[in-house]
C-alpha positions as semicolon CSV with decimal commas, in nm:
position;residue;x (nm);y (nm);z (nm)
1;X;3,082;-5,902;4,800
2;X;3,226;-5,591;4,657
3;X;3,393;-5,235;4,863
4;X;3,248;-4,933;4,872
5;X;2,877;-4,794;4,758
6;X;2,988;-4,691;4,436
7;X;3,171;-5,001;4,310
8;X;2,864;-5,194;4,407
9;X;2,626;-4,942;4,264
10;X;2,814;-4,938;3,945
11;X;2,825;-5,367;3,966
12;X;2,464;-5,402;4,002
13;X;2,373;-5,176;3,717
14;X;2,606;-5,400;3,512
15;X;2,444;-5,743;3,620
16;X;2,067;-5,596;3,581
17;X;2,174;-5,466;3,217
18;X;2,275;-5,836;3,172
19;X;1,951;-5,963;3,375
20;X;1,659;-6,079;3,153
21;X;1,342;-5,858;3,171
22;X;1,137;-6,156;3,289
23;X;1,356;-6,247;3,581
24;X;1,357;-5,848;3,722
25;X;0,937;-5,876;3,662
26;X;0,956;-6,212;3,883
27;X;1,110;-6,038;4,159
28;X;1,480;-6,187;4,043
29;X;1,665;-5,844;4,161
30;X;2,042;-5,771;4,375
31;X;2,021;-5,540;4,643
32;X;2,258;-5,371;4,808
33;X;2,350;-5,445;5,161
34;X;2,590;-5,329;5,430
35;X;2,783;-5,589;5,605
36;X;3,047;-5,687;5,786
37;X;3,163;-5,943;5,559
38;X;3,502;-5,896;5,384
39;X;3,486;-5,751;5,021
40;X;3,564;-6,100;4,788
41;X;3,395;-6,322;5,046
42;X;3,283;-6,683;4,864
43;X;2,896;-6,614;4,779
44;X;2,810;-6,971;4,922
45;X;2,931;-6,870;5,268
46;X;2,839;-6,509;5,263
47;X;2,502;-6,670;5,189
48;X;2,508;-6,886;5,540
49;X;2,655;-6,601;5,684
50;X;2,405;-6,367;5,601
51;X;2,139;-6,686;5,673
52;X;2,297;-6,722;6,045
53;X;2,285;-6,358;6,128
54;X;1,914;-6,308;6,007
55;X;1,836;-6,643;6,225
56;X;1,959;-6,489;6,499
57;X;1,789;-6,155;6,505
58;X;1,453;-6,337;6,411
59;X;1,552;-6,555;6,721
60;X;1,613;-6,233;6,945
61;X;1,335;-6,025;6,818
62;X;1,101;-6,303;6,872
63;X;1,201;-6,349;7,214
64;X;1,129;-5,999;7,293
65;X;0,785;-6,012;7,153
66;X;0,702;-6,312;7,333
67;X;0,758;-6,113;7,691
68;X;0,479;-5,846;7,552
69;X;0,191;-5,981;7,628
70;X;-0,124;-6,062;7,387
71;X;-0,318;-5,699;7,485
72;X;-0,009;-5,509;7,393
73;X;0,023;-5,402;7,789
């Protein structure tokens, strides 16, 4: 987790200059992402973090499907 756009433009320029050709071709690639997380968060539990928060709007926008019904009406 880094602060501000630029710092973590600038930091994932530096780790895909470091990043073998073969993993970026596999789809190996950083993105950038805005959260609410606190800039030097441990990876491992930004990770869940990130894992519980995308569970839960899955969860939400799955229960607002399901009250559409099949015809789209």
């Amino acid at each position: 987790m880094v602060k501000g756009k630029q710092l973590a433009e600038s930091t994932l320029q530096q780790l895909e200059a470091c990043q073998d050709s073969t993993d970026r071709h596999e789809g190996w690639r950083y993105l950038i992402d805005k959260s609410d997380l606190r800039p030097g968060t441990n990876p491992a539990e930004a990770t869940l973090l990130r894992q519980k928060e995308l569970d839960t709007r899955e969860s939400k926008a799955m229960q607002g499907s399901s009250s559409v019904p099949p015809d789209g009406q």
